[in-house]
C-alpha positions as CSV (number, residue, x, y, z in Angstrom):
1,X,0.0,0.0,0.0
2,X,1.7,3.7,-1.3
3,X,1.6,6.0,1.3
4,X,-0.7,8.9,1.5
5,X,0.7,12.1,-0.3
6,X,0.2,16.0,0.1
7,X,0.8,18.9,-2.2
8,X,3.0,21.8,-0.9
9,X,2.2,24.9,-2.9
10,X,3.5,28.2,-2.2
11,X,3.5,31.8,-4.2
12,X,6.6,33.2,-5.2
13,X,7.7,36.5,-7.8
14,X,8.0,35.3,-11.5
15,X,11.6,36.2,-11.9
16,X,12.4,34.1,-8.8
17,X,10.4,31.1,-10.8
18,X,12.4,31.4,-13.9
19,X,15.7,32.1,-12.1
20,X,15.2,29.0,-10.0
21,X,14.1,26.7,-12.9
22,X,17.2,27.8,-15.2
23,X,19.4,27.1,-12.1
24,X,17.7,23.4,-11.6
25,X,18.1,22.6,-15.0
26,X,21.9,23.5,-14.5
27,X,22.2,21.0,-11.2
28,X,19.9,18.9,-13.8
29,X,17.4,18.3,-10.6
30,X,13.4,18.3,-11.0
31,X,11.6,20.7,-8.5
32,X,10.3,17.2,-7.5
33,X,14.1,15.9,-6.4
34,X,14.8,19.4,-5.2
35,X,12.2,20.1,-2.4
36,X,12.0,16.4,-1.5
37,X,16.0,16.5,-0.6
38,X,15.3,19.8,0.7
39,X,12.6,18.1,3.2
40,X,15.1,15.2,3.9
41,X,17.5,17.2,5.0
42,X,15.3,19.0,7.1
43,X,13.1,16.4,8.9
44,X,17.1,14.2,8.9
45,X,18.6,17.1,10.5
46,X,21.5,17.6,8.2
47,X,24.9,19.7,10.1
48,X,25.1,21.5,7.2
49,X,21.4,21.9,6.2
50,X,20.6,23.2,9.8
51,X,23.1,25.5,9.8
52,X,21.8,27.2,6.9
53,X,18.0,27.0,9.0
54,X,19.8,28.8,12.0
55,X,21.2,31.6,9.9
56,X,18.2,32.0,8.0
57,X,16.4,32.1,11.4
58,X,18.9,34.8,12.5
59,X,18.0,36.5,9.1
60,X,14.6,36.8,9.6
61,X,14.6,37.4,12.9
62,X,11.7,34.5,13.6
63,X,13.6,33.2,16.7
64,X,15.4,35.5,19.6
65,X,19.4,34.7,19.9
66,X,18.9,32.9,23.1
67,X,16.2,30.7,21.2
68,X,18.4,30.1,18.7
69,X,21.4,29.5,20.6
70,X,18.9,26.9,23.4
71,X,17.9,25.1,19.5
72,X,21.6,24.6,18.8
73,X,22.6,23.4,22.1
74,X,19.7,20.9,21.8
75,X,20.7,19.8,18.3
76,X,24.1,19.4,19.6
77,X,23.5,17.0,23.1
78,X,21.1,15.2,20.6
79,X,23.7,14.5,18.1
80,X,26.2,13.2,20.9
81,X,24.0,11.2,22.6
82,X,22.5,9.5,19.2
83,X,26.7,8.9,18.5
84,X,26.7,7.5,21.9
85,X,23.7,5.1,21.9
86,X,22.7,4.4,18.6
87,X,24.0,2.6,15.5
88,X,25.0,4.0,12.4
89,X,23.6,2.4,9.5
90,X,26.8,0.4,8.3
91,X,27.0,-1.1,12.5
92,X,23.5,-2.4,12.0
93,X,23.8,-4.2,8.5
94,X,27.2,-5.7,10.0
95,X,25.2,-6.7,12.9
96,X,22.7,-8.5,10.0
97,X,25.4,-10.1,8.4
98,X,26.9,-11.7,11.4
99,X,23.3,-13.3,12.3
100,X,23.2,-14.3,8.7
101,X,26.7,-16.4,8.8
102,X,26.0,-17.5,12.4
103,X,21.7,-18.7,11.7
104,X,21.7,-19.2,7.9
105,X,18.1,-21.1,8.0
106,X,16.8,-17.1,9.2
C-alpha cells in the first residue's frame, strides 16, 4: 500500500520562478528531487542543512538569539547522545550479516 501524499504549494515573484528553474536545469534536478531533498535534509537534520536554517532564522529574525542558541545546544547533546547510543547504518547491516553467517536457515 503507497503512502498517502500531500501537495506543498507556495506563491513566489516570476523572476524568482524562472531564475530557479534555469538554475535546476543547471544542477539537472526536477523541482520534484529538489524540495523532496530539501525536506530530507530538514526532517534528517543535516549539520550542514541546519546551519543554513539557524542563519536564516537569525536573518529573519523569527527566533530570539537565546532561542536560537537553546535550538543549537539541543541539536548538539542530541547528536552526541545518538553517536553514543545508537547505530550507524553500516554497524547495523554488519550486525545483520553476522546473524546471517552465524543462523543461515533465518
Amino acid at each position: 500500500m503507497t503512502e498517502k501524499t500531500k501537495k506543498i504549494i507556495f506563491a513566489i515573484p516570476e523572476n524568482d520562478k524562472a531564475k530557479f528553474k534555469v538554475q535546476l536545469q543547471y544542477d539537472s534536478l526536477t523541482q520534484a528531487d529538489f524540495f523532496r531533498g530539501v525536506l530530507q535534509a530538514y526532517l534528517n537534520k543535516d549539520n550542514s542543512f541546519m546551519h543554513f536554517i539557524s542563519e536564516l532564522k537569525s536573518t529573519l529574525g523569527s527566533q530570539s538569539k537565546p532561542q536560537i542558541k537553546k535550538v543549537k545546544k539541543n541539536l548538539q547533546e542530541s547528536q552526541t547522545t545518538s553517536k553514543q547510543f545508537a547505530l550507524e547504518d553500516d554497524e547495523v547491516e554488519n550486525i545483520f550479516d553476522i546473524l546471517e553467517k552465524e543462523h543461515p536457515d533465518l
